[in-house]
N, C-alpha and C positions, 0 to 999 in steps of 0.2 A: 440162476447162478449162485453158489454160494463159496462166500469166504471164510477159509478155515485158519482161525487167528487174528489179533486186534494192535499187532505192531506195524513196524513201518510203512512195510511191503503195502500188508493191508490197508491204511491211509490213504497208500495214493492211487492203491488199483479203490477203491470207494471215491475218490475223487473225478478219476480222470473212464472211467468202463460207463460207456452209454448207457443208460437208464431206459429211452428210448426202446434201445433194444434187446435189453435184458433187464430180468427181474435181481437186482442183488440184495444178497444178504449178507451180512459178517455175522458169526457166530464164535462169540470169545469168553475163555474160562472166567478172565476176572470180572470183575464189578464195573472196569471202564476201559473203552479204549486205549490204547499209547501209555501202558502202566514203563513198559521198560525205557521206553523214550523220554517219559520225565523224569524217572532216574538215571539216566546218562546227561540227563542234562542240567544235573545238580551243581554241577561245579561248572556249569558255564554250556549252552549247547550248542556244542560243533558239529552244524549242520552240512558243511562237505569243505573239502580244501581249493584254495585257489591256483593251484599248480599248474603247468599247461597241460593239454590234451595226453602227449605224446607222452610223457611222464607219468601222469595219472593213471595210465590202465597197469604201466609195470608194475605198478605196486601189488597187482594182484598175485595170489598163487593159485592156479595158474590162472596168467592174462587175458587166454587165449578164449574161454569162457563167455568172457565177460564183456569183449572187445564190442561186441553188434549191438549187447544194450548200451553202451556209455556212448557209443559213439551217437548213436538214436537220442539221447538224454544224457548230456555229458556235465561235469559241475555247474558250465558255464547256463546251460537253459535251464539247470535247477532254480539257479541264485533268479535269471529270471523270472521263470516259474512262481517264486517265491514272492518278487517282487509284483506280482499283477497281483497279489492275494491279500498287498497291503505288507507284506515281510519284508523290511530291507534289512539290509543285514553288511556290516563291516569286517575287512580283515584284517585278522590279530597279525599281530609282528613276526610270527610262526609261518603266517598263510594260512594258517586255518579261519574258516567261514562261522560267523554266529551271527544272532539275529541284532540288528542295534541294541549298541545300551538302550536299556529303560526296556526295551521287550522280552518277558517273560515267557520260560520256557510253558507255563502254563497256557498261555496267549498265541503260541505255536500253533499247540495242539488244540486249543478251541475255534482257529481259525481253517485248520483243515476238518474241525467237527465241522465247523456251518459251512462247509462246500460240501459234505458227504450230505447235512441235510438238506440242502438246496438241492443234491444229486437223486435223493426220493430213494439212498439204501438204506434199507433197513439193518436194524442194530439189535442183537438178542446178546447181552451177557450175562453169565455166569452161566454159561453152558459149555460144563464138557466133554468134549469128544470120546465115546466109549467103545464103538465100532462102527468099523465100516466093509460092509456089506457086497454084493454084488451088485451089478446095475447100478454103481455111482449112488448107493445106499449110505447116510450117518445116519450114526446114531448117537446123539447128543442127551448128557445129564443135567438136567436143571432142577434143583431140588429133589424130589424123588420122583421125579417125573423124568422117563424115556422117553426121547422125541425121535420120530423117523423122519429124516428129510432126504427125499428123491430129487435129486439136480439132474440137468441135463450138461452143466458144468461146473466142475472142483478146483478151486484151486487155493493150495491148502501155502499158509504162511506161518509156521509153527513156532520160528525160531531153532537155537540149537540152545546149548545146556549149561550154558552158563548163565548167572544171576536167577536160580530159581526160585527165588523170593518175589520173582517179578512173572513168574511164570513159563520163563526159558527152561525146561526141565527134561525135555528129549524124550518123554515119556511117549509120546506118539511113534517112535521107531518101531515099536512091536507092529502096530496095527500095519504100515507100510510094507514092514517086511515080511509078512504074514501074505503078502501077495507077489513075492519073490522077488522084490526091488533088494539089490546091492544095496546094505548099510554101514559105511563106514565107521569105526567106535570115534567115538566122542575124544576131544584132546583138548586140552587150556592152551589158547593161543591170548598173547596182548597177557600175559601175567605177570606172575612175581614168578623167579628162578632163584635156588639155592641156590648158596652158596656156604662151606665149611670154615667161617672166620678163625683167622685163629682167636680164643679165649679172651685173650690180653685187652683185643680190640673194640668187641661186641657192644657194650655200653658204651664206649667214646664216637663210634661211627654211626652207632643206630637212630634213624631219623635224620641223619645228614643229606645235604647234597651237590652230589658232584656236578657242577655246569657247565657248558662249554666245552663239551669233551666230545672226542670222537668214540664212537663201539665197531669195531670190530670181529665177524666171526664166518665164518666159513665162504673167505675172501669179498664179503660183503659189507659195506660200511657204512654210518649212522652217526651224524651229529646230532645232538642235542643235549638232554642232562637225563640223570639215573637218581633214584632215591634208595640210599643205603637201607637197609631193618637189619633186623635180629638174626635172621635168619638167609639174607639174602640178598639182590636187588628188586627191581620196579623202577617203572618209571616209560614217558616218553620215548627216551632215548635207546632203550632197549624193546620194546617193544615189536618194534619194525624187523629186528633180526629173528624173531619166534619160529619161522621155517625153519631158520639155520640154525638154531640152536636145536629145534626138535630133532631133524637127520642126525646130530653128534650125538643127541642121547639115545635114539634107536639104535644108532650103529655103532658108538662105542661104548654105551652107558655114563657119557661124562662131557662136556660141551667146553671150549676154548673159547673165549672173548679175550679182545686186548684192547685195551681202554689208553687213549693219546691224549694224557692231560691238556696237551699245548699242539692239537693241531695246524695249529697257523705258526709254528713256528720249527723249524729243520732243526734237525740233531746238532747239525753243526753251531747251532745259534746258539743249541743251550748250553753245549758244550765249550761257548765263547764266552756264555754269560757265568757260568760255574766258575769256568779258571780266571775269570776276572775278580771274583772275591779279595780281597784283604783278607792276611795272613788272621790279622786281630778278629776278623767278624766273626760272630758263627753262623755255621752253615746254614741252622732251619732260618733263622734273620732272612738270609742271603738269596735263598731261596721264597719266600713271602713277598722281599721288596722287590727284586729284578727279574723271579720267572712268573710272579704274581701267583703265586701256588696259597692256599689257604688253610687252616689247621689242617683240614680232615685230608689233602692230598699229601702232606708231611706223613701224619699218625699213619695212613696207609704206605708209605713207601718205606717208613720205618718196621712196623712190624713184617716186611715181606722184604728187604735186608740189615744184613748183616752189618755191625756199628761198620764194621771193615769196609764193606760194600758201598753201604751209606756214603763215606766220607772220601770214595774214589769220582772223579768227576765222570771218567766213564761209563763206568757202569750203572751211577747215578741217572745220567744224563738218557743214558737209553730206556732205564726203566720207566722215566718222568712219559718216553713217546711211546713202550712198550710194555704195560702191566697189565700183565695176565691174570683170569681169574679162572677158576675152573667150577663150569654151574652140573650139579651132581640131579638136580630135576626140576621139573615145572612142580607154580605153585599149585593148588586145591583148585579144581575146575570150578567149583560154587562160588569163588571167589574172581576167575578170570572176566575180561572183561567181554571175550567175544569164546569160540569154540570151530576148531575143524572137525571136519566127521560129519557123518549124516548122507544124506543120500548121495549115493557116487554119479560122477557128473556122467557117466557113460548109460545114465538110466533116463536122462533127459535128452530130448533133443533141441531144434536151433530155438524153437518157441517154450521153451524151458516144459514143454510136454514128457509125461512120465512115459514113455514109449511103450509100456507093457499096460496100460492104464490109459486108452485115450479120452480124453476130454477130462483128464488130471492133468494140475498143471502143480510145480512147485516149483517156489523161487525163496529166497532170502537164506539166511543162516542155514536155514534147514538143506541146506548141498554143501557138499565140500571141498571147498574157499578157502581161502585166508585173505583176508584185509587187517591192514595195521590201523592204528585209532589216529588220530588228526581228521575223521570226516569221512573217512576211506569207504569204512563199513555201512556208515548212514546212507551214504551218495550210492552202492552198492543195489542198497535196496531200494532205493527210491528210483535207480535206472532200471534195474529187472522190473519193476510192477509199472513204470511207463511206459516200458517197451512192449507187456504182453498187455494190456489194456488198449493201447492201440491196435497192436494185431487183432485181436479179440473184434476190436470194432470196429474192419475193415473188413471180416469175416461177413461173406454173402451166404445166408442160412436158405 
């Protein structure tokens, strides 16, 4: 059996695919296993969310996918999982799941090395994938050396094309579709989105951040915070909308979000708290102290009205619950944190099998998914590669 790619997926089908009953291998471009998974785990590694069941699959696009491996392997038997292997791990104040302080995303990854190597698979990297063949034929590059490897089962974890620094680069789409699999193109999902500031703004808001706000877009809603730039948003808080915003810019070339400074509080509130001002105060004051608003929601509601506008409580008041922004594209896919696209899900079937291709299997990024970032997309793969490793190993040969 050989494994084609050395991130998530492949960690746990290495960990958990009988040895007993098959010979495994991983066969991966870089120099070392889980290169993308210790860089997402640089700023802290959210290894799945704590949310409940029932919640957790909606996140998907589409849910429906993905329903029989999470359910098989859902957050809760991961965080288990995790915890027999020595991993405990606490939840952030978000929900999302990381491994205790003082554990080291390096420490992750070398505790699922020494189960792979207690597991007897074998490891060849800096081999890459150059073609593949008839009869479940690779052909793998290792220095200037062509290697032929015959399996009697593939199951290939490639990734999709974002961070190819890390070796997400989608560059395997050719060989796949070269044997008449549906490929969907590649899209930045989990990015940055422009945005056309007015001029006035750009240096005053760049690097700022808005907290505590709700996002808004194509009647779908998102608490959390957004990180202003130069050219746009980012952030947590928008991320989760990336479906909805993609539909608005395929189909009208331009995307609506409304941002509710003060979700926890009605129109009518602020509208009580504006007309309660003193004649003497001034407004931006009045606004800081009583609706808790901070520079950067001032500077934005100013340049986007009118002194007139501004200084009217109602119209004030609605834009504080309704400011619109208009996202004109997604950021640079090399820069996104995840990617849709890639093998169309009508080319697999329920055991993630390539149906024109049997005894091909793909799972992880490399289908086309959407998961938002909080753990969504880790947990993702770490249920598809538990779920076909089982099947795999309840297979009577």
């Amino acid at each position: 059996m050989t494994i084609v790619g050395g991130g998530a997926c492949a960690l746990m089908l290495a960990c958990e695919l009988n040895t007993a009953k098959f010979d495994v291998s991983i066969y991966e471009k870089n120099g070392a296993l889980g290169r993308k998974f210790l860089v997402a785990g640089e700023g802290g590694l959210n290894l799945t969310h704590s949310e409940n069941q029932k919640n957790f699959i909606t996140r998907y696009t589409p849910a429906s996918f993905f329903e029989n491996s999470f359910l098989h392997f859902s957050n809760k038997d991961f965080i288990l999982w995790l915890n027999e292997l020595g991993i405990t791990t606490f939840v952030g104040s978000s929900g999302r799941v990381f491994p205790s302080r003082g554990i080291k995303p390096i420490e992750v990854l070398n505790t699922f090395l020494n189960k792979i190597k207690k597991n007897k698979v074998e490891i060849f990297t800096k081999h890459t994938l150059k073609k593949f063949s008839h009869e479940n034929i690779l052909y793998f590059e290792s220095g200037s050396v062509l290697k032929e490897i015959k399996s009697d089962i593939i199951i290939f974890c490639l990734g999709g094309a974002s961070w190819p620094v890390t070796g997400s680069d989608g560059i395997w789409t050719a060989l796949i579709k070269e044997k008449g699999i549906q490929i969907n193109p590649f899209k930045a999902s989990n990015c940055s989105f422009k945005i056309n500031w007015p001029d006035a703004i750009v240096s005053k808001i760049e690097g700022k951040v808005l907290k505590n706000i709700s996002i808004t877009c194509g009647g779908k809603i998102h608490l959390g915070e957004i990180v202003l730039t130069k050219t746009g948003i980012e952030g947590s808080g928008i991320y989760p909308l990336s479906p909805e915003i993609r539909i608005q810019l395929e189909e009208k070339k331009i995307a609506e979000i409304v941002l509710d400074f003060k979700p926890n509080l009605s129109l009518e509130k602020i509208q009580e708290k504006l007309n309660s001002k003193p004649s003497e105060t001034n407004i931006t004051e009045h606004l800081k102290k009583h609706l808790n608003l901070s520079n950067i929601h001032v500077q934005l509601l100013k340049s986007y009205l009118s002194k007139e506008d501004f200084l009217n409580n109602i119209i004030l008041s609605k834009k504080v619950k309704e400011f619109k922004l208009l996202i004109t594209e997604t950021g640079p896919i090399e820069d996104a944190i995840s990617t849709i696209g890639g093998i169309d899900l009508k080319e697999i079937d329920s055991n993630f099998q390539l149906k024109k291709l049997p005894e091909c299997y793909a799972i992880g990024e490399m289908l086309d998914y959407d998961a938002p970032t909080g753990g969504y997309l880790l947990q993702s793969c770490f249920s598809m590669a538990k779920f076909l490793s089982d099947r795999l190993n309840s297979v009577t040969f």
